[in-house]
N, C-alpha and C positions, 0 to 999 in steps of 0.2 A: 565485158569492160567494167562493170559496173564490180562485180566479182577482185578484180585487178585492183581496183580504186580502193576496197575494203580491206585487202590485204594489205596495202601499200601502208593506208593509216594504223592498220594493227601494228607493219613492223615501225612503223617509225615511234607511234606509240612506247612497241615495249622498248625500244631504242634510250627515247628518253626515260623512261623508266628506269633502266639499266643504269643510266648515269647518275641519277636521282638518288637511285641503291648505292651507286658507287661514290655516291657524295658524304651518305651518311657514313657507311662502314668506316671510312678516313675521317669521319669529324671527329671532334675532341667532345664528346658527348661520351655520358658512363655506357657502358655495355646494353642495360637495358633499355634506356630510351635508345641508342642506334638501331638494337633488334625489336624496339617497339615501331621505330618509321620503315626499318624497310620490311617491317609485315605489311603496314600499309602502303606501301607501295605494291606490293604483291597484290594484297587486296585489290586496291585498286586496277591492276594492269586487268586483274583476270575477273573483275568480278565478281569476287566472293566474298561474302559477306562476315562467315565467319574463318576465323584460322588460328593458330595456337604455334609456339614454338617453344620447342621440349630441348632441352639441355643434357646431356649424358654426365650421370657421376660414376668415374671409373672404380674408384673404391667401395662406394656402395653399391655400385650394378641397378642404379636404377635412371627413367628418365622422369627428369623432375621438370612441371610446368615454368615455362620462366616468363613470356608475354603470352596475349592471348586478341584476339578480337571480335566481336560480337556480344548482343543481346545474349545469346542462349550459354555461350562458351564460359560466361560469368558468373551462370545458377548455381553451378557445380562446382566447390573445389577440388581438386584433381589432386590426389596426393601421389607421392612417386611409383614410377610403374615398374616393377622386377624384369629387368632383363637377361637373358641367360648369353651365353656365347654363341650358341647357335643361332639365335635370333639376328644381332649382327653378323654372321656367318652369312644367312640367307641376304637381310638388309644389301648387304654389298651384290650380291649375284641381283635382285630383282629390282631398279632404283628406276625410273621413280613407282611405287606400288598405287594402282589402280584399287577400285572396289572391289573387282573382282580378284585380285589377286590377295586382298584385307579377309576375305569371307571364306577363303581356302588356308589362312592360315593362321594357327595355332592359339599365336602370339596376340593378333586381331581379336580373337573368340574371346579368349579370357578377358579383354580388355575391351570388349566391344562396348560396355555403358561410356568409358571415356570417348570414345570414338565417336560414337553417335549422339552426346552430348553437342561435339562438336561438329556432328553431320557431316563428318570425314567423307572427303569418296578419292582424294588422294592423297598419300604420305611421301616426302621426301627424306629418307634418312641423308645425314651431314655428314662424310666425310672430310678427311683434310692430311695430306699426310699419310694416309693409312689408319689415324685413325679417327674411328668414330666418337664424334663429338653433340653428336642431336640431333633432331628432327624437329619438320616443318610437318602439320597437321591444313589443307584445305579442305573446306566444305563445299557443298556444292557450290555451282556457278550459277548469277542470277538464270533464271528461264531453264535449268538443270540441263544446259548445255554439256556433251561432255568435252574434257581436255583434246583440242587436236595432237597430230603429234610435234607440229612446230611450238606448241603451246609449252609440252611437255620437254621440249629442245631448252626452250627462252628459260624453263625451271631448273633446270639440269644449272646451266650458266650463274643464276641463283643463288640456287642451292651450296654450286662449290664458294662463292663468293661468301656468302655468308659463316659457310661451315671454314673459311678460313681466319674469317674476323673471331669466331668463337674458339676457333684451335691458339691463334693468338692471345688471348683473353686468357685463355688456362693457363698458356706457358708463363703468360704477367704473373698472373696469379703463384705458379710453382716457384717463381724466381723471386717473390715480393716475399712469401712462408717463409722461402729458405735463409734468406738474405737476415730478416727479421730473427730464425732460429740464430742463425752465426751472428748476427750483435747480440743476442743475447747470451749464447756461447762466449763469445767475445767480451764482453763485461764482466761472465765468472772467472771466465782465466785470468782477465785483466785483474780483478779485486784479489785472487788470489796468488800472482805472481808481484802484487801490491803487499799484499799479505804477509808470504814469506821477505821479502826487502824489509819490512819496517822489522820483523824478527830478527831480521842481520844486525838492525841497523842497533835493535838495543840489544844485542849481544856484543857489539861495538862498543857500546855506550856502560853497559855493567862492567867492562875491565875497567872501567876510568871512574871510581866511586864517587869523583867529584861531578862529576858531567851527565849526571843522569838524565834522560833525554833533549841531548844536546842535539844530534842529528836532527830528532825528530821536529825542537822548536826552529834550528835552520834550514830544515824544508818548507816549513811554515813562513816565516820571513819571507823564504824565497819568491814562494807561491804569491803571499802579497805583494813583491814589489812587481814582479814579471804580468801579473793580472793589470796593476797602475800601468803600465808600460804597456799593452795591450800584446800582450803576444796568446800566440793561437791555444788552443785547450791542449794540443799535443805537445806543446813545447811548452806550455805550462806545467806538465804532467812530468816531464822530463827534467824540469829545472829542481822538481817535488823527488823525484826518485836520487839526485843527483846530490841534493842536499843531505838525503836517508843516508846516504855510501857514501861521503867524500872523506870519511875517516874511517872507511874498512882498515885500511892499511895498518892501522893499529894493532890488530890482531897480531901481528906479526912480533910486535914492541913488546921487549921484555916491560911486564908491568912493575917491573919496581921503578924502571925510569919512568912510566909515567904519573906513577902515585908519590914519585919523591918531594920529600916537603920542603925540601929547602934549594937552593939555583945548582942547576943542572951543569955538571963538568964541560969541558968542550968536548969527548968523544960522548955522553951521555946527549949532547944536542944534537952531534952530530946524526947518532941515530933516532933520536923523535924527528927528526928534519928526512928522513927515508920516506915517512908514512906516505906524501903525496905522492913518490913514483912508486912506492908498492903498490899505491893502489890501483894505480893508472895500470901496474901489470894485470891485477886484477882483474877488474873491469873492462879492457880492453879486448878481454878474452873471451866477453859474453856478447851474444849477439839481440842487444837491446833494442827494443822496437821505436826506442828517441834516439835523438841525436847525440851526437858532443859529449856523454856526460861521463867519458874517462879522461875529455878533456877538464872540463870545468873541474874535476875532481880534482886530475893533478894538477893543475893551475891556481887551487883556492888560496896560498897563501904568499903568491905574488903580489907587487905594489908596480902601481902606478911611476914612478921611481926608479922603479928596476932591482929593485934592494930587498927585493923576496926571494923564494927558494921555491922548487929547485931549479928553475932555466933565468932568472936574473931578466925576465920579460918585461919591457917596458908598454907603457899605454896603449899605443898602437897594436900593440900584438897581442890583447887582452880582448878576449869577447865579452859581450856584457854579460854571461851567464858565469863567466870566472868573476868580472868587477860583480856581481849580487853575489858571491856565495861567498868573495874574500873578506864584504861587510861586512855582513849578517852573520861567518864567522867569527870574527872578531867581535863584534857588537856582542852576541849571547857571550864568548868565552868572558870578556869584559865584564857581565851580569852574571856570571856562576861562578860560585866558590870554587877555587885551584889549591892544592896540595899547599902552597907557597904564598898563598894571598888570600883576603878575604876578598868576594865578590862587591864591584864600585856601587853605589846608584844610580839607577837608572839614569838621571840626569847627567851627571858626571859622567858614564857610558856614552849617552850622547855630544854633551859638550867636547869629550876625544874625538868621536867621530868627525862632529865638525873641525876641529881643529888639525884633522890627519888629509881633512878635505882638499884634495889635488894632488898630493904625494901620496899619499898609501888609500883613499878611496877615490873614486870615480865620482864627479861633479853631481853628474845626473842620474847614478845610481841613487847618489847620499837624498840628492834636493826628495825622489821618489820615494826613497823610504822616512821620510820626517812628512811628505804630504800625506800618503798611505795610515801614519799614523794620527794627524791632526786629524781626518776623514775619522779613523775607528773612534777616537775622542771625542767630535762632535757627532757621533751616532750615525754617520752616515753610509757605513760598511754592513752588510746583512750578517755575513760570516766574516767578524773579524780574525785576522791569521796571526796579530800580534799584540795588542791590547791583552787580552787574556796570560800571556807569561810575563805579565810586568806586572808586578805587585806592587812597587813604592814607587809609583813616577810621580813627579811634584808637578802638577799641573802647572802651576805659576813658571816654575823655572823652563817646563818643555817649550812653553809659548815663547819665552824668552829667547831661546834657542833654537828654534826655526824658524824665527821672525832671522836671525843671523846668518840660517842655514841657507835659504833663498839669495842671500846677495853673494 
């Protein structure tokens, strides 16, 4: 009876135990502290004092110390133990290994100082899956009881529990490298598919010897008003690629009509007025990892109005990444010398903008790009995107003029 009673508490014992284990493995706790508690758990279910659990690194073929418990298991640093294939080979036929089956074999022998450091008398290799992922090292049991074989049942149970929370733990790990490799992958191709685009863009930009990086300073514009306007980093990025190519289409344009220095014929506009659906043919052909931007391209020199080219698109039908790029086109072309004109001052540049305000720009494109700039003026931008291509802005007059912009 008395016998019955003992049992009863062992199994309820390792019962709770089991749950205890099965508490941690699921906590949000790193790796090590989980396989730091449920060694003590083990510990404690069986009574042993000391115990150790060993990790498998499949690339280097060795088991490396990962927790440990005991006085003695601590004296000694334990550096990684050479495992072969056959060694796993056996691990999986003989599970869980006894003393006696440790002192028959090989693998035991050579590595016996580690083992009897930790007063091994039984080893659990970690299975999961097929494969092996580590081993559980106990020492003896207080009063050098040995393991029953229910004892050896409740380890088994364990053993899989654990050797799955650690098969898991790998797989995080293989998917966190990889993931981490491909953004970084992802960054080079990104810079260099950045790369080649800005090379388009001033091979765009050298047929037009007046416009020398004109693209590049209305990607810049762009990028600052759509960042004021808070939109996401990938549609920031897209409005930046969008601005580099919205004058591919020029490629196509005999360059005498576009270096011609005096007012262009009607069939000679007629063909500068192509560029936006060339390009759209263009671009439409590539399969870009942003949105829109064979739209925005061939839409940049629509108005408000309806009185732009080439679909006669009125406000409504204007996405705000066409009203940014139809401004900040015009804005730069307004500040850069043209075959036919000298380039205005900047003030005067903006004083038009205000004044084209509602008909040919967008309200709250215009008010973003004068706040955008009031902001890089009083120092408040890290990376200004438009301050730096203005050379003569008359401070006094800008202030003047988006105190006007705003109403």
């Amino acid at each position: 009876m008395l016998n019955k009673k003992l049992d009863l508490k062992r199994l309820l014992f390792s019962m709770s135990s089991l749950v205890d284990l099965g508490q941690e493995a699921t906590s949000s706790k790193d790796l090590s502290a989980k396989m730091k508690a449920a060694l003590y758990v083990i510990t404690g279910m069986f009574s042993v004092p000391t115990a150790a659990l060993f990790v498998y690194n499949p690339q280097r073929k060795i088991l490396r110390l990962f927790v440990e418990k005991g006085r003695r298991a601590r004296e000694r640093r334990v550096k990684g133990i050479p495992l072969l294939p056959e060694h796993i080979k056996r691990f999986r036929m003989n599970d869980p290994h006894t003393f006696r089956d440790m002192a028959e074999s090989a693998f035991f022998v050579r590595n016996k100082e580690v083992f009897s450091d930790l007063q091994t008398t039984i080893f659990l290799p970690l299975f999961a899956k097929g494969d092996f992922v580590g081993a559980i090292a106990l020492g003896r049991k207080l009063g050098r009881a040995p393991f029953r074989q229910g004892e050896k049942d409740v380890l088994r149970v364990i053993a899989h529990q654990m050797a799955i929370t650690l098969h898991n733990a790998r797989l995080f790990l293989e998917v966190a490298k990889k993931a981490a490799e491909n953004k970084k992958l992802y960054s080079s191709m990104q810079q260099i598919y950045q790369d080649t685009i800005q090379a388009f863009a001033t091979a765009i930009d050298a047929k037009d010897e007046y416009t020398k990086d004109h693209s590049y300073r209305v990607a810049s514009y762009a990028v600052a008003i759509a960042r004021e306007l808070g939109w996401k980093k990938k549609d920031v990025e897209g409005i930046y690629i969008a601005g580099l190519l919205h004058d591919i289409g020029k490629i196509i344009i005999d360059v005498k009509v576009i270096n011609k220095g005096a007012t262009l014929s009607t069939p000679e506009l007629t063909e500068i007025r192509k560029h936006p659906q060339i390009s759209y043919d263009i671009l439409s052909k590539i399969r870009f990892p942003w949105k829109n931007i064979e739209n925005f391209v061939r839409h940049h020199h629509e108005r408000l109005d309806g009185k732009g080219y080439p679909d006669s698109l009125k406000e409504a039908e204007l996405s705000d990444g066409v009203k940014i790029l139809a401004l900040v086109d015009a804005f730069d072309a307004m500040t850069s010398d043209r075959p036919y004109r000298d380039k205005l001052p900047v003030s005067e540049a903006l004083k038009e903008v205000t004044r084209c305000k509602g008909t040919q720009f967008d309200t709250k494109i215009t008010n973003t790009f004068f706040n955008v700039l009031r902001k890089e003026l009083n120092g408040e931008v890290k990376e200004p995107h438009i301050l730096p291509h203005l050379h003569n802005l008359d401070m006094h007059k800008f202030k003047a003029l988006s105190s006007n912009s705003d109403t």
